[in-house]
N, C-alpha and C positions, 0 to 999 in steps of 0.2 A: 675324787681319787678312787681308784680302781682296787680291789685287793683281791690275788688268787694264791691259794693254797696247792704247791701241786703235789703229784701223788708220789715224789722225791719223798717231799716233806714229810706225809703224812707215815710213809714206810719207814721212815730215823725215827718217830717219833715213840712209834710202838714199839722200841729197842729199850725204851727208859720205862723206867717202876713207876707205881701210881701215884706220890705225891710230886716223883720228879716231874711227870707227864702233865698234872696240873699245872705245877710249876713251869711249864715251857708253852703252855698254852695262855696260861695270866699273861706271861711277857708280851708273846704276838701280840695280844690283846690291848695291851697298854702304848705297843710301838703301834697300833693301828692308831689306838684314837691319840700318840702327840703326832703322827704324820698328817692323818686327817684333818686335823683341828689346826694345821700349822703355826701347832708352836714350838718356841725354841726347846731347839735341842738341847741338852745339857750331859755331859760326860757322865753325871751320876746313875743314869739307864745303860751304860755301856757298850755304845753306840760307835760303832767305829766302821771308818770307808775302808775296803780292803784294796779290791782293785780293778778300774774302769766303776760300772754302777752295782757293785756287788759289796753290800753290807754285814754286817753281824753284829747281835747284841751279844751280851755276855750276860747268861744266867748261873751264878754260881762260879762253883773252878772248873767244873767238869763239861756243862752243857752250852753251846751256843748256837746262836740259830742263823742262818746264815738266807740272806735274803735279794731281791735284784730288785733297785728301784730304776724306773726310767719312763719321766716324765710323770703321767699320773697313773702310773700301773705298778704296783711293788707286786712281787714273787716272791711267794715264800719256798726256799727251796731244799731245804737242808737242815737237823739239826744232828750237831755232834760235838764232840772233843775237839779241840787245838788241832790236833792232826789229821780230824775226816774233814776240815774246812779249811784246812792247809792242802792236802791231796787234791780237794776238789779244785779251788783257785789254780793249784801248778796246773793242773791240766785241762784250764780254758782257755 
């Protein structure tokens, strides 16, 4: 399995303070190796398909990351609130 960070990503991510920023870099981290390692999913990571191949974990209330898997290449592409991963989806 393939994993790229783009520079979406990378630009939402320097929006957040420094433990939050740890915080949203553990998760990627953690959704790399259960997708790597294919093991089951479990709701408990907050892992949820939004629509077509376009993911998002839920770190916290405020941060999520929002990602595109397809086939063996996931994109990391996004992170933000409920609403910058909402605007983004209406307008693919």
């Amino acid at each position: 399995m393939r994993f790229e960070f783009k520079p979406s990503f990378d630009r939402s991510v320097k929006g957040f303070r420094g433990k939050e920023k740890e915080e949203i870099k553990q998760a990627a981290l953690q959704a790399i190796d259960i997708l790597s390692q294919d093991r089951i999913i479990h709701k408990g990571i907050g892992l949820k398909r939004l629509k077509g191949d376009f993911w998002e974990i839920k770190k916290g209330l405020k941060a999520r990351i929002l990602f595109r898997w397809q086939g063996d290449l996931v994109e990391f592409v996004l992170v933000g609130d409920h609403e910058d991963i909402k605007r983004f989806i209406k307008n693919i």
